[in-house]
N, CA and C atoms as a LAMMPS dump frame, in Angstrom:
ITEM: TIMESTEP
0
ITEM: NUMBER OF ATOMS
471
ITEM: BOX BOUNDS ff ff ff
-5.0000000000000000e+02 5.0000000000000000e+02
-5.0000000000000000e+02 5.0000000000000000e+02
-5.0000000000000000e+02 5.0000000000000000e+02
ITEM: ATOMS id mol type element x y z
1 1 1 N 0.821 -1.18 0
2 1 2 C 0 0 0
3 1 3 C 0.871 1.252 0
4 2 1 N 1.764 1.13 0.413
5 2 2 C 3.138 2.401 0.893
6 2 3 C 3.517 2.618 -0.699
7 3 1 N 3.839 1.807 -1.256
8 3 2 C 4.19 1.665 -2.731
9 3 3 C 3.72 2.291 -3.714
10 4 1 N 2.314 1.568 -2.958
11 4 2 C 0.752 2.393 -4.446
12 4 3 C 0.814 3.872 -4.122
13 5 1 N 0.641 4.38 -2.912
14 5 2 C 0.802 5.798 -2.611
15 5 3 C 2.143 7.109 -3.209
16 6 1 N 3.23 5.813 -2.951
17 6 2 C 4.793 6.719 -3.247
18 6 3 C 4.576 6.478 -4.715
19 7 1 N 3.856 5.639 -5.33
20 7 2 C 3.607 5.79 -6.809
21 7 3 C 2.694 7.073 -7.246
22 8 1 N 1.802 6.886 -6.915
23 8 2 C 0.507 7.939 -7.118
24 8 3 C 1.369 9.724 -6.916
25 9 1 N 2.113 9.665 -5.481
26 9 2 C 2.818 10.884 -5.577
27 9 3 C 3.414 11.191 -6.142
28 10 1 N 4.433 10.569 -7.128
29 10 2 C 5.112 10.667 -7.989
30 10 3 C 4.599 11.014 -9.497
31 11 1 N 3.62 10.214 -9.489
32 11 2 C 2.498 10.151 -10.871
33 11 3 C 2.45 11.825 -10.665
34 12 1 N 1.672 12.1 -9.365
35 12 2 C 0.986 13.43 -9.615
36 12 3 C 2.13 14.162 -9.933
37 13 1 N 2.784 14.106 -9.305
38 13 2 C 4.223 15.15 -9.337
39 13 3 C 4.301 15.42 -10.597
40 14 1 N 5.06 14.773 -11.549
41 14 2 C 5.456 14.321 -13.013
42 14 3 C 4.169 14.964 -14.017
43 15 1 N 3.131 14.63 -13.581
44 15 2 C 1.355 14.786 -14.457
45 15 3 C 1.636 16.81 -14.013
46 16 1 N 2.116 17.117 -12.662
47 16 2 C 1.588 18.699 -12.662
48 16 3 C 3.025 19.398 -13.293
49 17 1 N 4.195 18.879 -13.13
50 17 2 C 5.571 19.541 -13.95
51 17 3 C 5.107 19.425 -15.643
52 18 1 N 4.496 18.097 -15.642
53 18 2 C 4.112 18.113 -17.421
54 18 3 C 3.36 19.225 -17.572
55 19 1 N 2.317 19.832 -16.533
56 19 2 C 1.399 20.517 -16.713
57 19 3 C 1.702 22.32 -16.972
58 20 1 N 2.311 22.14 -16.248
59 20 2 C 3.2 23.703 -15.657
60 20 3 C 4.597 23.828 -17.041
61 21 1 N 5.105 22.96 -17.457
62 21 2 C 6.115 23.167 -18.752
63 21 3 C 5.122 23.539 -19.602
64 22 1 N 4.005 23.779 -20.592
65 22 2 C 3.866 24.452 -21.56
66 22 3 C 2.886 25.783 -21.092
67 23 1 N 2.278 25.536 -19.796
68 23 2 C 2.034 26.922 -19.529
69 23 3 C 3.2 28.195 -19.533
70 24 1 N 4.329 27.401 -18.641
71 24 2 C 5.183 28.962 -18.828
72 24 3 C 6 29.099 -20.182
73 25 1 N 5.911 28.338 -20.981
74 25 2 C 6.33 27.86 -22.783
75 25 3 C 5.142 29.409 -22.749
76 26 1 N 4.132 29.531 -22.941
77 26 2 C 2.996 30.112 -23.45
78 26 3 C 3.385 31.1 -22.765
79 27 1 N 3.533 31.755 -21.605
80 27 2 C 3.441 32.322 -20.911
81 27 3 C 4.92 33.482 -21.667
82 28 1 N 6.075 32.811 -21.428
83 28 2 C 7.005 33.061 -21.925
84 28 3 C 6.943 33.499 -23.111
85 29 1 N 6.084 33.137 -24.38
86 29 2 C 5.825 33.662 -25.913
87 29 3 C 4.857 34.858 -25.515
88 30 1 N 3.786 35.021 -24.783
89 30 2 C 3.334 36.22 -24.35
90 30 3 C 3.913 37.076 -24.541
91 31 1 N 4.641 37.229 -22.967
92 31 2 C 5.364 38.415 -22.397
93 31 3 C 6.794 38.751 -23.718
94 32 1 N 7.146 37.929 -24.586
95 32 2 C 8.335 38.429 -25.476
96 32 3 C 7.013 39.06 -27.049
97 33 1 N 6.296 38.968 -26.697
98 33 2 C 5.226 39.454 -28.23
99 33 3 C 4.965 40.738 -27.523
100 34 1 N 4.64 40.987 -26.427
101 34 2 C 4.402 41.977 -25.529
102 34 3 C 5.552 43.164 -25.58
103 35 1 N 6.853 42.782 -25.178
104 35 2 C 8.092 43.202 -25.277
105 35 3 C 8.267 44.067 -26.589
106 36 1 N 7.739 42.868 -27.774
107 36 2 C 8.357 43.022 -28.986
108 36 3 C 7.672 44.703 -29.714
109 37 1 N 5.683 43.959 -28.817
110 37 2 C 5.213 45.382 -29.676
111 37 3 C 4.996 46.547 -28.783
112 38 1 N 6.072 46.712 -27.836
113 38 2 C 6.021 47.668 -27.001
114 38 3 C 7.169 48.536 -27.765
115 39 1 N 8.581 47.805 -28.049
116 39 2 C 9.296 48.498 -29.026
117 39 3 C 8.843 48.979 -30.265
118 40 1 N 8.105 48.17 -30.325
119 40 2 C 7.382 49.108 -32.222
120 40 3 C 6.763 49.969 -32.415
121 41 1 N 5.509 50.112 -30.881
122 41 2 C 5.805 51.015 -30.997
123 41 3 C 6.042 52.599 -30.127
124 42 1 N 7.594 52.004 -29.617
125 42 2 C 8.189 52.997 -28.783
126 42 3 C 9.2 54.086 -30.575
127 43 1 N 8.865 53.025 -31.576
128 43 2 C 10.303 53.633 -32.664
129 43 3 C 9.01 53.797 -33.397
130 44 1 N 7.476 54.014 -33.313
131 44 2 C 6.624 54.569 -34.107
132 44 3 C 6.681 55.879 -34.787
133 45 1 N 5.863 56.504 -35.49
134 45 2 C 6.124 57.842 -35.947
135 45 3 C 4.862 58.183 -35.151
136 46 1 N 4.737 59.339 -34.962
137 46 2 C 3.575 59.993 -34.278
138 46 3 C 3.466 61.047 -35.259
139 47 1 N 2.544 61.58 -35.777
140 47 2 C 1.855 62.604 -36.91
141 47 3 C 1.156 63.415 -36.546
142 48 1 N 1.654 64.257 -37.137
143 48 2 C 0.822 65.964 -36.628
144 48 3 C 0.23 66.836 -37.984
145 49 1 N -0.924 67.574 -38.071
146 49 2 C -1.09 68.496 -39.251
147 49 3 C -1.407 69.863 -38.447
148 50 1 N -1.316 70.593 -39.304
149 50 2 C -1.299 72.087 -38.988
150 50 3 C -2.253 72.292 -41.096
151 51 1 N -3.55 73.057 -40.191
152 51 2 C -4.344 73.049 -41.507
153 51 3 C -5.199 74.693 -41.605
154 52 1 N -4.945 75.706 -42.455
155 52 2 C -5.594 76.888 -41.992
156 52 3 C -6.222 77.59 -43.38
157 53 1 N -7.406 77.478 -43.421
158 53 2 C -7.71 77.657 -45.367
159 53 3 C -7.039 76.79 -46.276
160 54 1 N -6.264 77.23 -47.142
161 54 2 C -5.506 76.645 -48.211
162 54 3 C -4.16 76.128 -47.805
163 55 1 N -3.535 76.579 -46.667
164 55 2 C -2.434 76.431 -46.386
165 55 3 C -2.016 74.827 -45.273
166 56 1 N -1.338 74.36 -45.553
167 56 2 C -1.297 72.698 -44.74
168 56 3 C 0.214 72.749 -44.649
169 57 1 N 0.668 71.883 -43.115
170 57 2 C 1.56 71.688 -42.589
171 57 3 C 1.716 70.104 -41.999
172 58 1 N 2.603 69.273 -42.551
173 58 2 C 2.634 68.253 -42.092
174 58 3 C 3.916 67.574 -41.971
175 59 1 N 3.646 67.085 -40.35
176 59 2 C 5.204 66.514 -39.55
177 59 3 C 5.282 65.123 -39.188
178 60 1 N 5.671 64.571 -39.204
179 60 2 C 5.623 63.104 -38.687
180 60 3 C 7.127 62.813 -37.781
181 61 1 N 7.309 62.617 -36.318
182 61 2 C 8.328 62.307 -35.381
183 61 3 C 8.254 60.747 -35.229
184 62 1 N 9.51 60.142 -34.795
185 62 2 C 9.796 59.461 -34.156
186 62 3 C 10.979 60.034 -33.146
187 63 1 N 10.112 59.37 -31.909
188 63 2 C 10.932 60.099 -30.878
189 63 3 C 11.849 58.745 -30.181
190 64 1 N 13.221 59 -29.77
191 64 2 C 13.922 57.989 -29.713
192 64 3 C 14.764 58.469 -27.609
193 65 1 N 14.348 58.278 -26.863
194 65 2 C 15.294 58.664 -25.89
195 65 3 C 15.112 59.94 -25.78
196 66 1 N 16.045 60.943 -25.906
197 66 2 C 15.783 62.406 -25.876
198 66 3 C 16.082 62.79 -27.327
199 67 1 N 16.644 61.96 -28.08
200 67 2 C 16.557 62.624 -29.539
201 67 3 C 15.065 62.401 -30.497
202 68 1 N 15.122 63.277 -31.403
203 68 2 C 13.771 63.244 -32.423
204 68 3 C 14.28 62.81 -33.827
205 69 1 N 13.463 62.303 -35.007
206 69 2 C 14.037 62.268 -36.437
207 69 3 C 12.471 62.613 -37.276
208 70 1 N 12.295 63.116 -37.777
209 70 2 C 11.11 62.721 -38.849
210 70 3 C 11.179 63.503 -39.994
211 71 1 N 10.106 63.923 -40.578
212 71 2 C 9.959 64.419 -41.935
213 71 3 C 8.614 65.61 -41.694
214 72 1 N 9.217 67.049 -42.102
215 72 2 C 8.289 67.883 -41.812
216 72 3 C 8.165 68.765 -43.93
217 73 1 N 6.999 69.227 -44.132
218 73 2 C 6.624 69.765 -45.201
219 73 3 C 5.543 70.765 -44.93
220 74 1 N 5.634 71.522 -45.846
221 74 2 C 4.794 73.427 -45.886
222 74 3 C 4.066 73.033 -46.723
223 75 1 N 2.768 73.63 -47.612
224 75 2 C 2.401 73.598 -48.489
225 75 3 C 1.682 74.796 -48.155
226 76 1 N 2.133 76.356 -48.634
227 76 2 C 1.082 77.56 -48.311
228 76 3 C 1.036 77.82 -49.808
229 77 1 N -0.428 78.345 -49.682
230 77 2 C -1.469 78.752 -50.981
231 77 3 C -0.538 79.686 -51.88
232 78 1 N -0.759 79.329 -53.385
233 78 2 C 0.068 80.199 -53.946
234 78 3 C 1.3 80.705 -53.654
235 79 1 N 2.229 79.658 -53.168
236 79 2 C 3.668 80.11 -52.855
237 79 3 C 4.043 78.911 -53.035
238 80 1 N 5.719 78.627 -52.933
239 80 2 C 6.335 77.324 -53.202
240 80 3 C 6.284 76.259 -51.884
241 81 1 N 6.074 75.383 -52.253
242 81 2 C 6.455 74.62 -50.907
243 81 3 C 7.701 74.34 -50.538
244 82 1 N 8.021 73.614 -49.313
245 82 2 C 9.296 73.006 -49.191
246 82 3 C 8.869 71.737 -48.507
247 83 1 N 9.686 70.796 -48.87
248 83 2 C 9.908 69.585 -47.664
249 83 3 C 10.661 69.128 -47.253
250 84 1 N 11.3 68.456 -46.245
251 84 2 C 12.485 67.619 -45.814
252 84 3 C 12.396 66.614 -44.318
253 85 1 N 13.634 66.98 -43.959
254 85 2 C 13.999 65.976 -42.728
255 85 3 C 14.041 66.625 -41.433
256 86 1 N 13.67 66.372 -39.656
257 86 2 C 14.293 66.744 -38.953
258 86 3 C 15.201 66.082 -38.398
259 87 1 N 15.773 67.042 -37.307
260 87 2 C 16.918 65.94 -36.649
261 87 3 C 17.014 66.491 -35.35
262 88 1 N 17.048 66.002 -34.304
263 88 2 C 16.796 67.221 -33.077
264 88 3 C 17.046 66.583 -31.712
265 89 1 N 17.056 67.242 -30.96
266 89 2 C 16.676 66.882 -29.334
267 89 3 C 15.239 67.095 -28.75
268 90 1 N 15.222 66.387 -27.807
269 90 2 C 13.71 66.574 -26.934
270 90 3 C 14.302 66.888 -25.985
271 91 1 N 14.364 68.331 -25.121
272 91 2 C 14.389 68.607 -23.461
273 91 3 C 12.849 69.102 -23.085
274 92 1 N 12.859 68.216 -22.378
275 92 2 C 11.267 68.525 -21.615
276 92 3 C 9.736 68.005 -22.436
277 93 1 N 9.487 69.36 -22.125
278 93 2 C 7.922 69.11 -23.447
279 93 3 C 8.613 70.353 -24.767
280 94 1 N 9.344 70.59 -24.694
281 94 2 C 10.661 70.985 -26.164
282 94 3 C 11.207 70.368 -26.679
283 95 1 N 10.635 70.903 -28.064
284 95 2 C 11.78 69.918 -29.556
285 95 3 C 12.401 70.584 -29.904
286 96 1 N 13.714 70.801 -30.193
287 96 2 C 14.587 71.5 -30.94
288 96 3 C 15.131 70.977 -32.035
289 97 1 N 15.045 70.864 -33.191
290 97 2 C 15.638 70.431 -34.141
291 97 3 C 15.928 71.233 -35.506
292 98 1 N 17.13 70.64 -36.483
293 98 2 C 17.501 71.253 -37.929
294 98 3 C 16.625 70.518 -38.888
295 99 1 N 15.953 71.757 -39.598
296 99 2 C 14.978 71.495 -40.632
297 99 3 C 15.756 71.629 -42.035
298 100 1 N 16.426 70.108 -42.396
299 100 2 C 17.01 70.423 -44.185
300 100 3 C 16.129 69.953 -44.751
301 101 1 N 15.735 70.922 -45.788
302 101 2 C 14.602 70.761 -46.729
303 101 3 C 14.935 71.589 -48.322
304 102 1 N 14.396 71.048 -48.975
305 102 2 C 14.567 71.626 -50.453
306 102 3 C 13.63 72.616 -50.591
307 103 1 N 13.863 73.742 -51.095
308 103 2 C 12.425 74.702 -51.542
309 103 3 C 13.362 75.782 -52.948
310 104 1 N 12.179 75.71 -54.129
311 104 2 C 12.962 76.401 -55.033
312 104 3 C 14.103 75.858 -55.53
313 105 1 N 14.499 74.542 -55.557
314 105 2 C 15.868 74.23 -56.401
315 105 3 C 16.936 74.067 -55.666
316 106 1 N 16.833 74.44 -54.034
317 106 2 C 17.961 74.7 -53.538
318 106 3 C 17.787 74.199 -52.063
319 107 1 N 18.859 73.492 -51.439
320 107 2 C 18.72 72.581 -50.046
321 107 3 C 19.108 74.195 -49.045
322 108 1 N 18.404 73.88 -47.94
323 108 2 C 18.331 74.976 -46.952
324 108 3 C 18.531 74.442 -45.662
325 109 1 N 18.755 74.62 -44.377
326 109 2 C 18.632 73.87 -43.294
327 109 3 C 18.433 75.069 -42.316
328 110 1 N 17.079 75.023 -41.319
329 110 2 C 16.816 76.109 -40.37
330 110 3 C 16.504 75.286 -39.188
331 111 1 N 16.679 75.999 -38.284
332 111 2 C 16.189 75.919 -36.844
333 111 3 C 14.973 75.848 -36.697
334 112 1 N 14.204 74.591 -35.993
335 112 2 C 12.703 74.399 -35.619
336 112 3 C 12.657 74.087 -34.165
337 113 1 N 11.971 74.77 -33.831
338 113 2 C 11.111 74.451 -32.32
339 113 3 C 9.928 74.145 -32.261
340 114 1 N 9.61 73.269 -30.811
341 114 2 C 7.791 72.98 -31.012
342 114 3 C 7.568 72.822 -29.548
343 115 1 N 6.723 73.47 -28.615
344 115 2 C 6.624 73.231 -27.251
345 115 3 C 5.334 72.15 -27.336
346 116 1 N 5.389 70.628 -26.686
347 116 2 C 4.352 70.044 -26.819
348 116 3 C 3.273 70.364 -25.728
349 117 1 N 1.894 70.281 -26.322
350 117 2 C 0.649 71.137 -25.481
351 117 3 C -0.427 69.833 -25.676
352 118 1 N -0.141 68.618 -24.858
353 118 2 C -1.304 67.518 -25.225
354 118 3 C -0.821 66.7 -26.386
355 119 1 N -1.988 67.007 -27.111
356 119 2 C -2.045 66.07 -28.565
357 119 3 C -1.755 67.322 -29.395
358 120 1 N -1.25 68.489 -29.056
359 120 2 C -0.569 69.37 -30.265
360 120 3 C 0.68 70.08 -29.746
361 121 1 N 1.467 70.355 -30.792
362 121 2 C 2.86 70.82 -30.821
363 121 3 C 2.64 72.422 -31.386
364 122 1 N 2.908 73.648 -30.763
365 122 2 C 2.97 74.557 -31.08
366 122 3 C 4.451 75.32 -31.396
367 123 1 N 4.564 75.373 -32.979
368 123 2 C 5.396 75.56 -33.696
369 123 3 C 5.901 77.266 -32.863
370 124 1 N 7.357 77.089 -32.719
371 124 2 C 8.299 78.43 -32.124
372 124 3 C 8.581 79.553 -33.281
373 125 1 N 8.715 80.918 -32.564
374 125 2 C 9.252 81.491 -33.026
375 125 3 C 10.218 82.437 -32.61
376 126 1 N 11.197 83.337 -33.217
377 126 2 C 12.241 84.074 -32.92
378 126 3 C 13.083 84.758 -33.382
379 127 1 N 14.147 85.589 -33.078
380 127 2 C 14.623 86.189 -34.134
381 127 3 C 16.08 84.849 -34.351
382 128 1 N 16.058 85.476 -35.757
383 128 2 C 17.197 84.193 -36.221
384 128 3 C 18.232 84.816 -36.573
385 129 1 N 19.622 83.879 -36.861
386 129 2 C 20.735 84.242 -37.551
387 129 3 C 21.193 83.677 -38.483
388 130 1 N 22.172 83.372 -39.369
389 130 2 C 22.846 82.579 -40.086
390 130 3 C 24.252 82.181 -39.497
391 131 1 N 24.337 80.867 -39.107
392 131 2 C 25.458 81.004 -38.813
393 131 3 C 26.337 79.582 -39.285
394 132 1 N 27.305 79.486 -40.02
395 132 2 C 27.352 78.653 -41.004
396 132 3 C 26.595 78.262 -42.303
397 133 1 N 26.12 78.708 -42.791
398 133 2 C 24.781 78.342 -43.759
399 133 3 C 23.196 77.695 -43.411
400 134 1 N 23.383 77.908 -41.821
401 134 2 C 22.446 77.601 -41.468
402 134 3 C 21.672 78.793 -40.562
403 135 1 N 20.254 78.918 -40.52
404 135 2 C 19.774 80.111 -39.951
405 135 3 C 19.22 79.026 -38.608
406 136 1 N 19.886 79.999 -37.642
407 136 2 C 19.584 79.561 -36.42
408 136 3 C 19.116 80.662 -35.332
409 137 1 N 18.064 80.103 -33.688
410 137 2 C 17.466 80.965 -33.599
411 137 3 C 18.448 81.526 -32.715
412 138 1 N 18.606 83.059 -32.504
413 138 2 C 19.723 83.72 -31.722
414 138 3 C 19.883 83.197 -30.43
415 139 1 N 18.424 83.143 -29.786
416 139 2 C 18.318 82.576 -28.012
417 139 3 C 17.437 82.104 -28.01
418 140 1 N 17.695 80.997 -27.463
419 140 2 C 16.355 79.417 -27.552
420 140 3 C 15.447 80.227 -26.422
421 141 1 N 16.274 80.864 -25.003
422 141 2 C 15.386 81.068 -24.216
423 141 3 C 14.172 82.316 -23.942
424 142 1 N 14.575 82.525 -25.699
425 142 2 C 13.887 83.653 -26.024
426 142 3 C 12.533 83.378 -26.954
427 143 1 N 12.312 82.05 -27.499
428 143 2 C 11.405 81.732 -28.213
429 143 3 C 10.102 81.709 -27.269
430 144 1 N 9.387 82.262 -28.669
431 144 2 C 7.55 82.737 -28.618
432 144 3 C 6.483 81.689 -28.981
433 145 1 N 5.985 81.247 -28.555
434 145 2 C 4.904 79.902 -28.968
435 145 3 C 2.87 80.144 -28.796
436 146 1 N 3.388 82.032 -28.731
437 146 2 C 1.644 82.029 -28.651
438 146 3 C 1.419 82.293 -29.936
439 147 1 N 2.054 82.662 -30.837
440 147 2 C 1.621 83.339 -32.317
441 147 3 C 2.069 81.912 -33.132
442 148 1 N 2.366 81.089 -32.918
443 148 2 C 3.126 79.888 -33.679
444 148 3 C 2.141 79.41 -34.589
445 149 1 N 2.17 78.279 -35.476
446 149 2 C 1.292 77.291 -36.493
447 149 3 C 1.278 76.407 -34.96
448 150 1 N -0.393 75.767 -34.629
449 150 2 C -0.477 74.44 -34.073
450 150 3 C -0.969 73.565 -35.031
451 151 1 N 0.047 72.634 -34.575
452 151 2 C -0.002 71.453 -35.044
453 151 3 C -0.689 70.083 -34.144
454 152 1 N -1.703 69.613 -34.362
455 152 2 C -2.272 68.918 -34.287
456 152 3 C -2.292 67.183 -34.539
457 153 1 N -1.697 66.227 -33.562
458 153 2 C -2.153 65.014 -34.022
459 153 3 C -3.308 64.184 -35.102
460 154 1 N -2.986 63.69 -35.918
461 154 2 C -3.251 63.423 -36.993
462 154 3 C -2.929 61.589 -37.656
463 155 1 N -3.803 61.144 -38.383
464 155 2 C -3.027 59.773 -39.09
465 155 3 C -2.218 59.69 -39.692
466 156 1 N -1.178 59.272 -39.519
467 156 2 C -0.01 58.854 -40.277
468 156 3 C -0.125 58.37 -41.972
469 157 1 N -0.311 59.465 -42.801
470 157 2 C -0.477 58.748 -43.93
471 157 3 C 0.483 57.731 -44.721
């Protein structure tokens, strides 16, 4: 009878380890799918428009750590557009980044700011300089964000 019992305990033993190996198998594929689409999307783009009559503004970020990268474009009524790349830092709820973009035939690169306000980014302004071929703003701690373009979250086209 001692036998049948130290059998049976053993049985169970063996029957609940069989049982418990493909739960944490499953368990384990979870939490790494979980992982996986938490990175995708931590390196997502997030999309913004800025839309006022005829005139449209559209940005798309990926924000990485404290740096930014995306692709920002103008399109105002009856004038040329431009489009290009940013490249920037994030301090705070501030983006600072270099806007190289083509407009008219010719590559340009300026200084962009955006203080984030929610689900919109209100585009900076200031007085600027040139300095290297690039126009930059004289004093960051001087930029204006009540007269700015807002930009507005939007679908990622």
């Amino acid at each position: 009878m001692k036998n049948i019992l130290s059998s049976l305990a053993v049985a169970s033993a063996l029957f609940a380890s069989c049982q418990g190996g493909p739960a944490k198998k499953t368990q384990a594929k979870i939490d790494s799918t979980i992982v996986t689409n938490s990175e995708t999307t931590a390196n997502a783009a997030t999309c913004y428009q800025y839309v006022k009559n005829r005139d449209t503004a559209n940005l798309s970020l990926t924000e990485k750590a404290d740096s930014v990268t995306g692709n920002l474009g103008y399109k105002w009524y009856e004038k040329d557009k431009n489009a290009g790349t940013i490249s920037g830092v994030v301090k705070g709820d501030t983006i600072i980044a270099d806007y190289t973009f083509q407009s008219e035939g010719r590559e340009s690169v300026r200084q962009v700011a955006w203080l984030k306000k929610g689900d919109q980014l209100v585009e900076a302004f200031g007085d600027v300089e040139e300095i290297d071929g690039k126009m930059k703003f004289k004093d960051l701690s001087k930029l204006k964000f009540d007269s700015g373009l807002v930009f507005s979250k939007a679908d990622c086209k």
